[in-house]
C-alpha positions in Angstrom: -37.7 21.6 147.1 -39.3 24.3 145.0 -37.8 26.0 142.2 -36.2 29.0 143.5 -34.5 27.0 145.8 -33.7 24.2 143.2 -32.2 27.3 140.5 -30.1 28.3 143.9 -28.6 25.3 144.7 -27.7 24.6 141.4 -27.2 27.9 139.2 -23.6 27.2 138.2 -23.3 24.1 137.3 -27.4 23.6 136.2 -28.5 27.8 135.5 -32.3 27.4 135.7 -34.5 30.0 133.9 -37.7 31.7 135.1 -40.6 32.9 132.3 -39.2 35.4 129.8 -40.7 38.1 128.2 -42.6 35.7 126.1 -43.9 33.5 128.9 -42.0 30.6 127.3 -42.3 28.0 130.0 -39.3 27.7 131.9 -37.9 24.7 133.8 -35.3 23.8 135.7 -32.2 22.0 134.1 -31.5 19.0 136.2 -31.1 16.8 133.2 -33.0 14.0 135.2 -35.7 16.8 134.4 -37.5 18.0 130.9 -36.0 19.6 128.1 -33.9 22.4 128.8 -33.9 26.0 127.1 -31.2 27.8 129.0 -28.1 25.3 129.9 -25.1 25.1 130.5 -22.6 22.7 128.5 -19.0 21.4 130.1 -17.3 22.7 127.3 -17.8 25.8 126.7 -18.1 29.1 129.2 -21.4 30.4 128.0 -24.9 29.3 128.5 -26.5 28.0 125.8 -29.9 28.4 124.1 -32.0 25.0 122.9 -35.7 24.9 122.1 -38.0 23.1 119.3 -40.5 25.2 117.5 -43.1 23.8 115.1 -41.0 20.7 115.1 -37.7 22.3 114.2 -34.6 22.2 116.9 -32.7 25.2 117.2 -29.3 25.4 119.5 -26.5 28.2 119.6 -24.6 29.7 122.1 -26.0 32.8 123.8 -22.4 34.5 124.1 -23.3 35.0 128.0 -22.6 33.7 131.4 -25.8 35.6 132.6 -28.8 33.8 132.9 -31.1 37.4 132.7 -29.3 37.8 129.0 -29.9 34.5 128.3 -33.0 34.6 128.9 -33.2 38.0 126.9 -31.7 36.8 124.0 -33.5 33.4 123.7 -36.7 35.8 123.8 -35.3 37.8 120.8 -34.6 34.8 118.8 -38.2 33.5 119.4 -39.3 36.8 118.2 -37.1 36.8 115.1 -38.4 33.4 114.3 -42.4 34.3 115.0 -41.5 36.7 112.5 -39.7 35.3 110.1 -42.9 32.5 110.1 -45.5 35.6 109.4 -43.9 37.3 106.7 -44.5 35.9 103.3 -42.6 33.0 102.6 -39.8 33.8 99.6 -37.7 31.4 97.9 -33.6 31.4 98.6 -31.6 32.4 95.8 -28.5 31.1 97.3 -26.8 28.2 95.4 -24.7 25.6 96.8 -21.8 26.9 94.8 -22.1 30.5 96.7 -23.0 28.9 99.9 -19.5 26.9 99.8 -17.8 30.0 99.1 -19.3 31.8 101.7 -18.7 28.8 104.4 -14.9 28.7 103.6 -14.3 32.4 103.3 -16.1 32.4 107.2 -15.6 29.2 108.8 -12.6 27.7 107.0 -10.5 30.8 106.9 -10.9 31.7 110.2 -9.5 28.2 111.9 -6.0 28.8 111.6 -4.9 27.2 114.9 -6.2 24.1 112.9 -3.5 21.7 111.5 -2.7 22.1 108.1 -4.1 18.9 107.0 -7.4 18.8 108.8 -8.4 22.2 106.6 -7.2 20.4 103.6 -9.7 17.6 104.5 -12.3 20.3 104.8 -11.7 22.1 102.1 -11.5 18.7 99.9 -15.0 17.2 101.2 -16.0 20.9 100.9 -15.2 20.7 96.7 -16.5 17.3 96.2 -20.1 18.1 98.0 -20.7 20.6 95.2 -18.9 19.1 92.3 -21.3 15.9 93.2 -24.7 17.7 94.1 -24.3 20.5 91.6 -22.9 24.3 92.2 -26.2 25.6 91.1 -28.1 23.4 93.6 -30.5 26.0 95.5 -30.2 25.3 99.2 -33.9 24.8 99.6 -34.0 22.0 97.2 -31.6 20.2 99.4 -34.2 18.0 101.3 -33.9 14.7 103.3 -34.7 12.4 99.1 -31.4 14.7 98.1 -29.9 13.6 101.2 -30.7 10.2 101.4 -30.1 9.8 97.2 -26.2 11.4 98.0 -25.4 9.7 101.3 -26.2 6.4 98.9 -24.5 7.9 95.9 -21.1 7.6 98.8 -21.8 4.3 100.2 -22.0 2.6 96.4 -18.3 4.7 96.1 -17.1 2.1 99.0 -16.5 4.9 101.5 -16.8 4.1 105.0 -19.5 4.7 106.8 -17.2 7.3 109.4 -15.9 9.3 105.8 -19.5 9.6 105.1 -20.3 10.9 108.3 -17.8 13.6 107.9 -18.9 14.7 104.4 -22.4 15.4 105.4 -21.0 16.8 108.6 -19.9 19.8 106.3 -22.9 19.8 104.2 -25.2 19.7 107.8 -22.6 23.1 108.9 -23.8 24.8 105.8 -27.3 24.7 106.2 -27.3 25.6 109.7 -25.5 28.7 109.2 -27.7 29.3 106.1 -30.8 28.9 108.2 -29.7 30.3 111.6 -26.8 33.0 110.5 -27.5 33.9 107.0 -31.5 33.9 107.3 -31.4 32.0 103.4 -33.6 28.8 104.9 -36.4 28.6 106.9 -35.2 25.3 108.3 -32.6 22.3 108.0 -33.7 19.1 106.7 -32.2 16.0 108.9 -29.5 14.6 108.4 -28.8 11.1 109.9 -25.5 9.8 111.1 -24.7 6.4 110.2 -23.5 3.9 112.6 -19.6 4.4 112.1 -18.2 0.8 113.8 -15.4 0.8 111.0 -13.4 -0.8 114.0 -10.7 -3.2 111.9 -9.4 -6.6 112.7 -6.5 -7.3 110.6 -3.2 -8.0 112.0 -0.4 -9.5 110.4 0.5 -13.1 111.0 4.1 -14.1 111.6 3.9 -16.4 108.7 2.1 -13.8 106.5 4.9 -11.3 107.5 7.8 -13.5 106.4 5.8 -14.2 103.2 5.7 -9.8 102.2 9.1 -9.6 103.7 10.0 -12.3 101.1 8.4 -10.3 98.2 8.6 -6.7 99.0 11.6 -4.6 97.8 14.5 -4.0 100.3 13.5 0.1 101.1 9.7 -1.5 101.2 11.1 -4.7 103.8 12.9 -1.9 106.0 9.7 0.1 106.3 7.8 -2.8 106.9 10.0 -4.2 109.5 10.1 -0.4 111.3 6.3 0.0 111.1 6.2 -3.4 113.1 8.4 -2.7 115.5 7.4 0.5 116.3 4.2 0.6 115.8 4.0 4.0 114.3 1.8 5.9 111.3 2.6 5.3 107.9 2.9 9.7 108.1 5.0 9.4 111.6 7.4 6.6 109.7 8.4 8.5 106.8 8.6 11.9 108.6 11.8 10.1 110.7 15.1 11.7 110.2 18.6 10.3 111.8 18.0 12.8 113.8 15.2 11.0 115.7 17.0 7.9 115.8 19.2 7.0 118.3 21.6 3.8 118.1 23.9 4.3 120.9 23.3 2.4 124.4 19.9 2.7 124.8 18.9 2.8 121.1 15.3 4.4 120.6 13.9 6.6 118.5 11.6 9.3 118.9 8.0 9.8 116.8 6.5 12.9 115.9 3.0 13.7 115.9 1.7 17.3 115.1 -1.4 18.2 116.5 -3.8 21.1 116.1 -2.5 23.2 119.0 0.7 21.0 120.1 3.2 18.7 118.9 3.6 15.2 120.9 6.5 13.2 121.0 7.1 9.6 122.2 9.9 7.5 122.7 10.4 4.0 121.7 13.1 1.6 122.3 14.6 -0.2 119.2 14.5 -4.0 118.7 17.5 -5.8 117.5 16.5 -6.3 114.4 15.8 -3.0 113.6 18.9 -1.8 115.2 20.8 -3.7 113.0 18.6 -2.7 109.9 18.9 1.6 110.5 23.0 0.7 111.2 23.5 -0.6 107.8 20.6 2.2 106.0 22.7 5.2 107.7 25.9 3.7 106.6 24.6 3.8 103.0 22.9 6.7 103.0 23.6 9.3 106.2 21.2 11.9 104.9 17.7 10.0 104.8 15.9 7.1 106.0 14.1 6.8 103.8 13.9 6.9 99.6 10.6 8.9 99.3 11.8 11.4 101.5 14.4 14.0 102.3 15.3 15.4 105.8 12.1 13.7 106.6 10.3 16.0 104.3 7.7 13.2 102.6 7.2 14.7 98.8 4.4 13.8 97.9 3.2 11.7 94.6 0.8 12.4 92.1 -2.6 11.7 94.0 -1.4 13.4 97.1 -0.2 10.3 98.9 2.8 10.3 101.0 5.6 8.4 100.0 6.8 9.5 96.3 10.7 8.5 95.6 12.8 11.5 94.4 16.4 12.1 92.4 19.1 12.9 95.5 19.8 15.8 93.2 16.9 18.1 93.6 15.9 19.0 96.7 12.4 19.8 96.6 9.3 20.2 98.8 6.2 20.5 96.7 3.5 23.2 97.8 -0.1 22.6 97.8 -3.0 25.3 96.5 -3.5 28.5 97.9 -6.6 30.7 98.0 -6.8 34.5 98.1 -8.8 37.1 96.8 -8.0 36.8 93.1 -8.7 32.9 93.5 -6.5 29.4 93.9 -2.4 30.0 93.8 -1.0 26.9 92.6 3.0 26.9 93.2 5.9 24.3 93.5 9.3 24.8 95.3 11.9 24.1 92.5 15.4 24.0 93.6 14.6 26.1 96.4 12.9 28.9 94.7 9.3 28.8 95.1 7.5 28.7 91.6 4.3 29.9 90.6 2.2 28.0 88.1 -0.8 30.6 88.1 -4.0 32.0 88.9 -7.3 29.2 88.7 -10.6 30.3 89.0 -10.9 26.4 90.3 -9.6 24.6 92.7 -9.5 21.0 90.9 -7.6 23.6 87.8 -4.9 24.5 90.2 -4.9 21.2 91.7 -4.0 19.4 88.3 -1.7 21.9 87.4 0.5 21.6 90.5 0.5 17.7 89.2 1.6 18.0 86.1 4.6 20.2 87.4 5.4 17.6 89.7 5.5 15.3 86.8 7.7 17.2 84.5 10.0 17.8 87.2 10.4 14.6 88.7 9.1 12.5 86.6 5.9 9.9 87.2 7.6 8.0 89.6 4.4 5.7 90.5 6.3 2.3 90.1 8.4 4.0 92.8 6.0 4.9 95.2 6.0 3.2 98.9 2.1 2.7 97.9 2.8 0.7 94.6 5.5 -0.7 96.0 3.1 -1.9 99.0 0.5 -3.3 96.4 2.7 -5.1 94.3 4.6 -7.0 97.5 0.9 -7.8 98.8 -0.6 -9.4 95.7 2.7 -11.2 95.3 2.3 -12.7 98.7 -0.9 -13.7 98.1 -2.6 -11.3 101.2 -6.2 -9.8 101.3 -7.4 -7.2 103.0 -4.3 -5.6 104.4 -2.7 -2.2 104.4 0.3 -0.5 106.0 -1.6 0.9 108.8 -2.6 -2.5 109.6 1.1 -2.8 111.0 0.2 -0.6 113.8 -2.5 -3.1 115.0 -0.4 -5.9 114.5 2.6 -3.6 117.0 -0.4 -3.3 119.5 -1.7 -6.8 119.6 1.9 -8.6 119.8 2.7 -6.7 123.0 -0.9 -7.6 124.3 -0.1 -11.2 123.1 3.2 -11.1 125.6 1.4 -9.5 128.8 1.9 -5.6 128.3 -0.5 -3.8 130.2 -2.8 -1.6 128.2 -1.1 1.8 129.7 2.1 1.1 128.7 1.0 0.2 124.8 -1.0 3.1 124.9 2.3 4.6 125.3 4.3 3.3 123.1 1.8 3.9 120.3 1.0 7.5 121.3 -3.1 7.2 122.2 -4.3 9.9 124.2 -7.5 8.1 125.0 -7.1 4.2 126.3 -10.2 3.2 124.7 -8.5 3.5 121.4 -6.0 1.5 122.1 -8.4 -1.4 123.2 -9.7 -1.1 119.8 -6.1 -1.8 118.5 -5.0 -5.2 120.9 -7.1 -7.7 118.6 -7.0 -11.4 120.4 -6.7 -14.7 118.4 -9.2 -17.8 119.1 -7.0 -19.6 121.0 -5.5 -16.6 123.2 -8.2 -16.5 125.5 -8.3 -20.5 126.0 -4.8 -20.5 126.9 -5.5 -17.6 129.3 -8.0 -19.7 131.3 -5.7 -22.7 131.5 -2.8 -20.6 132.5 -4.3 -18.5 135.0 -7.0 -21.1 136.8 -5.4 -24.6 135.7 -1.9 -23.7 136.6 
């Protein structure tokens, strides 16, 4: 077959590209072929442009279904770049500081549809990369001894390797769009992903369970004893109101989980146990499940985790930090009345000061806190190396233990993708010997 007819039979799904303006070689796009410059990627609509050039990759999308304007704008880039290469080379002025500022006032801003806590995320690695590296780090000092000396720097910290990964994911978005948007670099350094197989094991025993039940306070038992039973988030736990919870024939209750564009729900039945456990919590308290919540509003505590007890009398749902033109808004919601603490030039400022409002108004309330609470029943159990999430696993491998087919606990625990639930159903030793002598022995 020659190449016209190859670039026919194939121009939707694999566009082929003939010689451009700059007699780049062209070839076809089968991807049992070379390396492609024009192609065509199952997520997105437009072609897209990939080529290496004096040992640097560049990629971006050409904003085009048409392979002749394709072609025409992968020519003008080449040109831009031959350019770029000839003129005399001048040092960026750019900081890491303004190159932050710039990223979140361009990228950051403009993903609204994103949830809520995924831009926090961003916006958090996002303050620590230059707080760590330095605000007045020039972007062409960051090279791969900068790299390698930070991504260290993180791995001494105890973060795992996947958290790493996503911090120098941001820093690898700021230097592409300061070399291929913002013209500031002449190229990116590498940046290296580490092997993220953070894939955990832990799953609570049945005599490790009654030893924390034994220890742990009676809101902290309750929560255990839901988690376990229903297999949900620590998040998706505490954001349960009676609403959700149904106790009449069928009893079940339904989970929550907010995602970027949608919000799922799942059903799951309730055991006895835990039918017995909500009946007595709603008859002492018909307004919340839970102690660090209201409505199932988590408030949260003075690190930002989730779980922070409150006084019944105030009802209040903290705010987080705001950014505008005049700089970061910090403001709490007192008594239903939102309250401004001021203007901060930075972010950690603002931050801290939301804190200390928190404080003053509710008081430190860390002895309280479902996360102090969780440390204190662990230690006095005598457990290692478990946390409340952990519960979820142990949900996942007990109905694997029993028989339940991997669709219906994917389910019940809300994965979208079966592969992670596989990750969740952890075997003991012995399982699979009994499996063998069950199934081949009779």
């Amino acid at each position: 077959m020659n190449r016209q007819n190859c670039c026919n039979s194939r121009i939707d799904r694999w566009p082929c590209v003939q010689p451009g303006p700059l007699s780049v070689p062209s070839q076809c796009t089968d991807p049992r072929g070379a390396e492609m410059t024009i192609f065509k990627r199952s997520n997105s609509p437009n072609l897209w442009i990939r080529f290496r050039l004096d040992g640097v990759d560049y990629a971006r999308s050409s904003g085009t279904t048409d392979p002749a304007i394709a072609r025409a704008a992968e020519a003008r880039w080449r040109v831009g770049l031959a350019d770029q290469a000839s003129a005399p080379a001048t040092p960026s002025a750019m900081t890491l500081g303004e190159a932050a500022v710039r990223y979140a006032a361009e990228v950051l801003s403009a993903k609204r549809h994103v949830l809520k806590r995924t831009l926090a995320s961003a916006e958090s690695r996002l303050a620590m990369l230059v707080e760590q590296l330095g605000p007045d780090l020039p972007l062409s000092n960051i090279n791969g001894d900068v790299i390698a000396t930070y991504r260290a720097q993180l791995l001494r910290r105890k973060l795992m390797p996947a958290s790493v990964n996503r911090t120098m994911a941001v820093l690898r978005a700021i230097l592409n769009r300061a070399c291929q948007e913002w013209g500031v670099l002449a190229s990116v350094p590498r940046i290296k992903r580490l092997d993220a197989h953070d894939e955990r094991d832990r799953v609570l025993e049945t005599d490790e369970e009654a030893r924390l039940l034994a220890v742990a306070t009676p809101d902290l038992a309750d929560f255990i004893l839901f988690a376990l039973d229903v297999g949900c988030r620590k998040s998706e736990g505490l954001q349960v109101a009676w609403s959700n919870i149904d106790l009449g024939e069928h009893p079940a209750v339904t989970i929550t989980t907010a995602k970027a564009r949608r919000t799922l729900r799942r059903r799951v039945p309730l055991t006895s146990r835990l039918v017995a456990m909500l009946t007595r919590r709603r008859e002492a308290d018909p307004r919340t499940v839970w102690p660090w919540t209201i409505d199932g509003q988590s408030v949260r505590g003075r690190k930002g985790k989730a779980g922070r007890r409150v006084s019944r009398s105030t009802l209040a749902k903290p705010h987080g930090v705001y950014r505008n033109g005049r700089g970061w808004d910090a403001r709490i919601k007192q008594q239903g009345k939102l309250r401004h603490l001021g203007w901060f030039t930075d972010r950690t400022r603002a931050i801290e000061a939301r804190m200390q409002a928190e404080i003053e108004l509710f008081g430190d309330g860390s002895d309280a806190s479902l996360e102090r609470q969780w440390e204190r029943a662990v230690e006095a159990a005598g457990l290692t190396n478990i946390y409340v999430h952990d519960m979820r696993h142990t949900f996942c491998s007990r109905l694997a233990r029993r028989g339940t087919s991997l669709g219906i606990i994917a389910e019940l625990a809300g994965h979208q993708d079966p592969r992670v639930t596989r990750r969740y159903t952890h075997h003991r030793p012995g399982d699979l010997d009994d499996a063998i002598r069950h199934a081949l022995e009779g």
